[in-house]
C-alpha positions as CSV (number, residue, x, y, z in Angstrom):
1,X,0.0,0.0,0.0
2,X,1.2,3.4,-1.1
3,X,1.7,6.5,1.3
4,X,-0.6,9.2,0.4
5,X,-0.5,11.0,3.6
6,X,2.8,10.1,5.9
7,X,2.6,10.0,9.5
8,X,5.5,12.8,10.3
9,X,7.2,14.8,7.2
10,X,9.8,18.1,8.1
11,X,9.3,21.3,6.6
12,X,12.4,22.5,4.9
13,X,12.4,25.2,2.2
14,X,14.9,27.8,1.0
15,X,15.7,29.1,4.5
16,X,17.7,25.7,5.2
17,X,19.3,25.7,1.8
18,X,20.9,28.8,2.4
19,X,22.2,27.8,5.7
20,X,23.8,24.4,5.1
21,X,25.8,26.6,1.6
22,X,27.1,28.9,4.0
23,X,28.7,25.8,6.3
24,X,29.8,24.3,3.1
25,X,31.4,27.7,1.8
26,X,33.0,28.2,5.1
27,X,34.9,25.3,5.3
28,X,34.2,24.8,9.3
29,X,31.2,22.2,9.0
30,X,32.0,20.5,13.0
31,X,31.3,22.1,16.0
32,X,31.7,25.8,14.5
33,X,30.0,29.0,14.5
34,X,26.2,27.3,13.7
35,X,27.0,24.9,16.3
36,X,26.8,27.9,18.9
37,X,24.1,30.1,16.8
38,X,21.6,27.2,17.5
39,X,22.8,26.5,21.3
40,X,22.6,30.1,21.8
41,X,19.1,30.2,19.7
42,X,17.6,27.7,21.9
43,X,19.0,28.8,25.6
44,X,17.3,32.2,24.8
45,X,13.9,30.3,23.3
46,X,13.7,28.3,26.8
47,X,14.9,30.9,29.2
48,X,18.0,28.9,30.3
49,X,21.5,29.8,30.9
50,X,23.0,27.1,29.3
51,X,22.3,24.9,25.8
52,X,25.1,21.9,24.9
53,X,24.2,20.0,21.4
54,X,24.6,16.7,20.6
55,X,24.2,14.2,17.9
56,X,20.9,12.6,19.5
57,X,18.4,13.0,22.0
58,X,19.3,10.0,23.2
59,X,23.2,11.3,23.5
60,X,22.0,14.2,25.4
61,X,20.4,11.3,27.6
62,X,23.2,9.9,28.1
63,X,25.6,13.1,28.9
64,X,22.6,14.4,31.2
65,X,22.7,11.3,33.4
66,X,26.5,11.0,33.4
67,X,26.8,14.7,34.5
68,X,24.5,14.2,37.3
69,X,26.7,11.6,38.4
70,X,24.5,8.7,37.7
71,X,26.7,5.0,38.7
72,X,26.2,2.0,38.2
73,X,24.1,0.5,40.8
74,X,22.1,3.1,40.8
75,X,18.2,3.4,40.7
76,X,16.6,6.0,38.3
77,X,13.2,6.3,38.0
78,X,11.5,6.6,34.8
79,X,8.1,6.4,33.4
80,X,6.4,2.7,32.6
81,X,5.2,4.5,28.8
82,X,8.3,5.9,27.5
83,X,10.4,5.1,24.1
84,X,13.0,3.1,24.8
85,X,15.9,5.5,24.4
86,X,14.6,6.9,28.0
87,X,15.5,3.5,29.6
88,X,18.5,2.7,27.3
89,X,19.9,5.7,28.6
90,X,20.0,4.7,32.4
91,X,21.4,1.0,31.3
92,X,24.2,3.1,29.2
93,X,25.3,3.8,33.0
94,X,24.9,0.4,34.4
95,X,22.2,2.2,36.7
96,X,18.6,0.3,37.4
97,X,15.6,1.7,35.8
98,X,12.6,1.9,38.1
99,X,9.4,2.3,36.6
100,X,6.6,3.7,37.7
101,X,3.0,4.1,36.4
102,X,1.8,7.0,34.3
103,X,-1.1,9.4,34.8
104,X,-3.9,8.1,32.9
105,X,-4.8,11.6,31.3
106,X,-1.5,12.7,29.9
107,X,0.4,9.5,29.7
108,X,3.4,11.3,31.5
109,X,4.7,9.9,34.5
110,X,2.4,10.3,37.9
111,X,4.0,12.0,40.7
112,X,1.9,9.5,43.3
113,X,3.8,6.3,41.4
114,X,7.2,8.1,41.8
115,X,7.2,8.6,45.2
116,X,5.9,5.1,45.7
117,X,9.2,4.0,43.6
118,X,11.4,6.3,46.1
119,X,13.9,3.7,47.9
120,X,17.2,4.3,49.6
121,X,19.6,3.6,45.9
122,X,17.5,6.2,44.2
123,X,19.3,8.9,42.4
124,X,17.3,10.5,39.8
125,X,14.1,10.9,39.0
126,X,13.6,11.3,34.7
127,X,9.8,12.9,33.6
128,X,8.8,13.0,29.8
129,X,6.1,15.4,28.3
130,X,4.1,12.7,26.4
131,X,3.2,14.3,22.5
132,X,3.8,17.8,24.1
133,X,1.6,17.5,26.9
134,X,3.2,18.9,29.9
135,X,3.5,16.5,32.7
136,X,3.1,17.7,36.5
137,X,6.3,19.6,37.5
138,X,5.5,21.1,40.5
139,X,4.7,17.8,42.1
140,X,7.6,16.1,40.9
141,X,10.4,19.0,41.4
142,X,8.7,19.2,44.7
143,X,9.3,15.5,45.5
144,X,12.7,15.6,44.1
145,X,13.5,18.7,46.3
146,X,11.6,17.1,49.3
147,X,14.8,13.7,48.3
148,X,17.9,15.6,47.3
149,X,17.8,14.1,43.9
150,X,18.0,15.8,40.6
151,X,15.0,15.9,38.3
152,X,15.8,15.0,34.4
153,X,13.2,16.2,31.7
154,X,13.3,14.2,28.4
155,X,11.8,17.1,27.2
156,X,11.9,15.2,23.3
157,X,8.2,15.8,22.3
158,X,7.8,19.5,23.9
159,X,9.9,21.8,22.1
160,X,7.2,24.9,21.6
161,X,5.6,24.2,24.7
162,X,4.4,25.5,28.2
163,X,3.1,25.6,31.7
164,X,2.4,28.1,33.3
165,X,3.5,30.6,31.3
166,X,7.4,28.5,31.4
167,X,8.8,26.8,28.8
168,X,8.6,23.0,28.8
169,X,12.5,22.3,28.8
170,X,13.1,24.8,31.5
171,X,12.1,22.5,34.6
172,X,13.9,20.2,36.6
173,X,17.9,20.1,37.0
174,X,18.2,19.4,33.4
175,X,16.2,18.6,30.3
176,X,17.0,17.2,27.4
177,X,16.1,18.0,23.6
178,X,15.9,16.3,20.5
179,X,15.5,16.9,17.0
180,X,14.8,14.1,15.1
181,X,13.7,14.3,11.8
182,X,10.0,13.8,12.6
183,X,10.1,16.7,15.6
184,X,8.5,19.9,15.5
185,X,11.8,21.7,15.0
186,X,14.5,19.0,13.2
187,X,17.8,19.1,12.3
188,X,17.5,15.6,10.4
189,X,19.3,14.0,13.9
190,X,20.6,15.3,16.8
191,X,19.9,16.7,20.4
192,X,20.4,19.4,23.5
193,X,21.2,18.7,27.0
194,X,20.1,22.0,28.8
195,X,20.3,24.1,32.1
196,X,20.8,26.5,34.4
197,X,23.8,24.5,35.8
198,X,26.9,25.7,35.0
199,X,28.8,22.5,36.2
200,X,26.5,20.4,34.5
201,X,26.7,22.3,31.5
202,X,30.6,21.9,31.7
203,X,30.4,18.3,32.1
204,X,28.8,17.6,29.5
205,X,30.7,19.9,27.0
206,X,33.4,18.0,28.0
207,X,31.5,14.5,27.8
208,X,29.5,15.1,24.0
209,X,33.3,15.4,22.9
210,X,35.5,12.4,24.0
211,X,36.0,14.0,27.2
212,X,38.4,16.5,26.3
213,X,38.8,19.7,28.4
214,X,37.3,22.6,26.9
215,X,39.8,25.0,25.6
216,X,42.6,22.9,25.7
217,X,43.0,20.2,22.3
218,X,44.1,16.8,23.7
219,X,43.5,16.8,27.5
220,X,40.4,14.3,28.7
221,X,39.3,15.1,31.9
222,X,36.8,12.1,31.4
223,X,35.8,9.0,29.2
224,X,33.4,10.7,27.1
225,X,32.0,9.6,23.1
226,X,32.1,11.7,19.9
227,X,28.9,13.4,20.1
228,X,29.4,16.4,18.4
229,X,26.8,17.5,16.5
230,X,28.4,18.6,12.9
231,X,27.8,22.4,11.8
232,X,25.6,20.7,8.7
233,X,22.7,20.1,10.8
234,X,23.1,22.6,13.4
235,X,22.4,25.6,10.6
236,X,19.6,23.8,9.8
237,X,18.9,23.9,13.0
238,X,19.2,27.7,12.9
239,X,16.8,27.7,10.1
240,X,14.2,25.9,11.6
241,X,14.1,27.9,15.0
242,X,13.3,31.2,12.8
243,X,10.2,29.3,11.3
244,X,9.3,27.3,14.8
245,X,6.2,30.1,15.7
246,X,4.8,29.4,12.3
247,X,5.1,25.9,12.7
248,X,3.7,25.7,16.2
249,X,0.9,27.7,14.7
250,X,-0.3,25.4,11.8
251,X,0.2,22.5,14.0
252,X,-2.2,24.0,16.3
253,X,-4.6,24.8,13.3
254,X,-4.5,21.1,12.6
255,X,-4.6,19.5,16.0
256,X,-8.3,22.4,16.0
257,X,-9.2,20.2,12.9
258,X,-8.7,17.5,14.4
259,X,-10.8,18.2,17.3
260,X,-13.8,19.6,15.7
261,X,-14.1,16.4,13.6
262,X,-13.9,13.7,16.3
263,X,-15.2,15.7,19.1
264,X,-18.6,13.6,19.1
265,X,-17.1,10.2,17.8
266,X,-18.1,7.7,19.8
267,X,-15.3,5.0,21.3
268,X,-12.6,7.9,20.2
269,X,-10.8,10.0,23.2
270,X,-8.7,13.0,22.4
271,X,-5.5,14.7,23.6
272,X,-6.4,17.5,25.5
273,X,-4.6,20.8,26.8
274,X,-4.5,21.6,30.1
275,X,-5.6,24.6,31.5
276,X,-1.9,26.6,32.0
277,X,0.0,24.9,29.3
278,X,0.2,25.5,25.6
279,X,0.5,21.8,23.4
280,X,3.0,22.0,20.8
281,X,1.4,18.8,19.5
282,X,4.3,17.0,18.2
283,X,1.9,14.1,18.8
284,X,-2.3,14.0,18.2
285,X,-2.3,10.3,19.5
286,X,-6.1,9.4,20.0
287,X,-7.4,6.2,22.5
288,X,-9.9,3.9,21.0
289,X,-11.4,1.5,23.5
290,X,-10.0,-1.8,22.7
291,X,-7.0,-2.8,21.1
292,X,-9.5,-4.7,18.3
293,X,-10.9,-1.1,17.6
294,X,-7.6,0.3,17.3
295,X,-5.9,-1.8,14.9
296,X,-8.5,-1.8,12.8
297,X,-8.5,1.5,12.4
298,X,-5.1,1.4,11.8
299,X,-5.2,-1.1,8.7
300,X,-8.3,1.2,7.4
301,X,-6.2,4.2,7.4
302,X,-3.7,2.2,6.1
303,X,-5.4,0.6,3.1
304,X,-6.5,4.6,2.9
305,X,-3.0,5.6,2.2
306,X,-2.7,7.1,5.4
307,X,0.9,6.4,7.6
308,X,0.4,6.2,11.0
309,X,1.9,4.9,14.4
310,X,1.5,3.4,18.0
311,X,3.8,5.3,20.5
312,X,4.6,3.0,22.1
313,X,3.0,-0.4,21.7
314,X,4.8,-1.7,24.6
315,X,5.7,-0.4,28.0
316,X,9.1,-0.6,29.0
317,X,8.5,-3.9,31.3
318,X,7.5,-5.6,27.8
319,X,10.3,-4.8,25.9
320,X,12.4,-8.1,25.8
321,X,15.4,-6.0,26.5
322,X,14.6,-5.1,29.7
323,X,13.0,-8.3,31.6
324,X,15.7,-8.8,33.8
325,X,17.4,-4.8,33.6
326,X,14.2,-3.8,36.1
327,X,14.0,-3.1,39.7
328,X,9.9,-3.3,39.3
329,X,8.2,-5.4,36.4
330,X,4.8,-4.2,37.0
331,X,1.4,-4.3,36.8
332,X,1.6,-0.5,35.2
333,X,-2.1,-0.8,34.4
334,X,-2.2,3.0,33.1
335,X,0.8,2.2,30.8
336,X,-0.8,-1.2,29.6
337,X,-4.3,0.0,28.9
338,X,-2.7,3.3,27.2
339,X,-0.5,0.9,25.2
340,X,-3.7,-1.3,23.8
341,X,-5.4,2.0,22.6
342,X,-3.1,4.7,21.8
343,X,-2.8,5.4,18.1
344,X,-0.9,8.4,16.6
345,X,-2.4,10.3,13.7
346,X,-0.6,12.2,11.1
347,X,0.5,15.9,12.2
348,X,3.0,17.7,10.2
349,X,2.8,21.3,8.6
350,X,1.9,19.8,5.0
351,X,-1.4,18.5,6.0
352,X,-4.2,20.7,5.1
353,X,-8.0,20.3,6.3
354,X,-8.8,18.0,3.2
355,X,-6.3,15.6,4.7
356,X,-7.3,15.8,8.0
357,X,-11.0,15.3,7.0
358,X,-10.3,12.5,5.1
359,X,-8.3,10.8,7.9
360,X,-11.3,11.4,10.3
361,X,-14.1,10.0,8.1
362,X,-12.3,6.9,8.3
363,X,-12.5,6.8,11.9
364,X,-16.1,6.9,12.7
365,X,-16.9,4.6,9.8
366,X,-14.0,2.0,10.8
367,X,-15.3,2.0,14.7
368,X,-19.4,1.6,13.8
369,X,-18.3,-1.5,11.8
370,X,-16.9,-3.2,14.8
371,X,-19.6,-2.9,17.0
């Protein structure tokens, strides 16, 4: 079956073009002047002191946790309904993940189910913003405080976003970013570890680049990796944070669209935004209410020409990978029931309200047929 509509597609136009020729006519394409344009673009966008880029997200997992001094041994909570990079990150430091349960309206990690993870090895506590959907800082910053233990935001879906009237990558100790080619703002791959921190920040300047000091060529002050993020994608990078309020804004339009035509669909439930937080929706992942309904659906938008996706059809404690890596296996019945149901529709900046109607018609007609 053909793609007619795909589930994610970036939006790159002359802007970029012009970028990545001035990095090529330059002769400096690593770790160079765009490089520090789109750290210093995205500090001042978030509100934070400090922005170090990497070649993934889940590199600027990696650094994060190594700069908070995460050890093997270790226990770090994370949430039950995460991708996997979230928990790969914690094994990277031989630490324990420790799941706990998510909150079954935003699918981010519940601030009750962390506390009851809390036990005497824990050293971390990492939060995600599930599709953009801000997950509930004060209670968790609060319950790190309340511990002595760092909050880490995988803040990978929330670029755009708010609470409160605060960016979403500004709480916690540190955050992360990434910019995967199917985010909101891409630079094809890559990431951001950022903070307020300045010693964190140090670390991991020093740790994205083989642990060399910075300032001084050929002295490690650490066993770090080659994450540098090359000057190539990093003025894209620059190019896609002048376009990122016209982006947020379409996306918006859509996820309206979306809303106005399976408000009333029976069997269907919506994201929603919060009062005091602005969705960026990187993600407009409906619930049906059986795992039957949902995969039909699925293989009906599908056979429609329509891409689309199940973040995440399996909670961390199901991931063969991690069956003997956990400190708690479960029941996460939030996580479970939200991975039987969850389906992710198509949001990008090339869909117009044709698509987007012709994506919801299948929907209702798909659902009456299975009852």
């Amino acid at each position: 079956m053909s793609v007619r509509i795909p589930w994610a597609q970036p939006a790159f136009g002359a802007e970029e073009e012009r970028e990545v020729l001035e990095v090529l006519r330059s002769g400096r394409v690593s770790m160079g002047a765009k490089v520090a344009a789109f750290e210093g673009g995205v500090a001042e966008l978030l509100g934070v002191a400090h922005a170090v880029a990497t070649t993934t997200g889940t590199a600027a997992l990696d650094v994060a946790l190594k700069a908070l001094g995460i050890r093997p041994g270790d226990e770090v909570i994370i949430p039950a309904l995460t991708y996997v990079a979230t928990a790969h990150a914690v094994a990277y430091q031989g630490a324990v993940p420790v799941l706990a349960d998510v909150d079954e309206e935003t699918l981010n990690v519940d601030p009750d189910a962390v506390h009851a993870a809390l036990g005497p090895r824990t050293r971390c506590v990492v939060s995600i913003d599930y599709g953009g959907a801000a997950a509930k800082y004060p209670e968790l910053e609060a319950i790190c405080a309340r511990h002595g233990i760092p909050l880490l935001v995988d803040a990978a879906h929330s670029l755009g976003g708010s609470l409160g009237g605060r960016p979403l990558g500004s709480f916690g100790t540190a955050a992360t970013l990434s910019f995967h080619i199917a985010k909101v703002l891409t630079t094809i791959e890559g990431g951001m570890v950022v903070t307020d921190d300045p010693q964190i920040a140090d670390a991991a300047r020093t740790l994205r680049n083989q642990g060399e000091r910075p300032g001084q060529k050929y002295v490690f002050d650490a066993v770090g990796s080659n994450y540098r993020l090359p000057d190539l994608q990093a003025a894209i990078g620059v190019a896609q944070l002048a376009k990122l309020p016209d982006q947020l804004a379409r996306r918006r339009r859509i996820a309206g669209w979306y809303r106005a035509e399976l408000e009333d669909v029976a069997g269907v439930r919506l994201p929603r935004e919060r009062p005091g937080t602005v969705h960026p929706w990187f993600l407009f992942s409906v619930r049906m209410d059986s795992a039957t309904s949902r995969d039909r659906v699925a293989d009906a938008l599908a056979r429609a020409g329509v891409e689309t996706r199940i973040c995440w059809p399996h909670p961390i404690h199901q991931q063969p990978a991690y069956r003997e890596r956990l400190a708690n296996s479960g029941p996460h019945p939030h996580a479970e029931a939200a991975a039987q149901r969850v389906l992710t529709l198509p949001i990008h900046t090339a869909l117009d309200q044709s698509d987007v109607r012709l994506i919801s018609d299948v929907v209702p007609e798909t659902l009456a047929g299975t009852r």
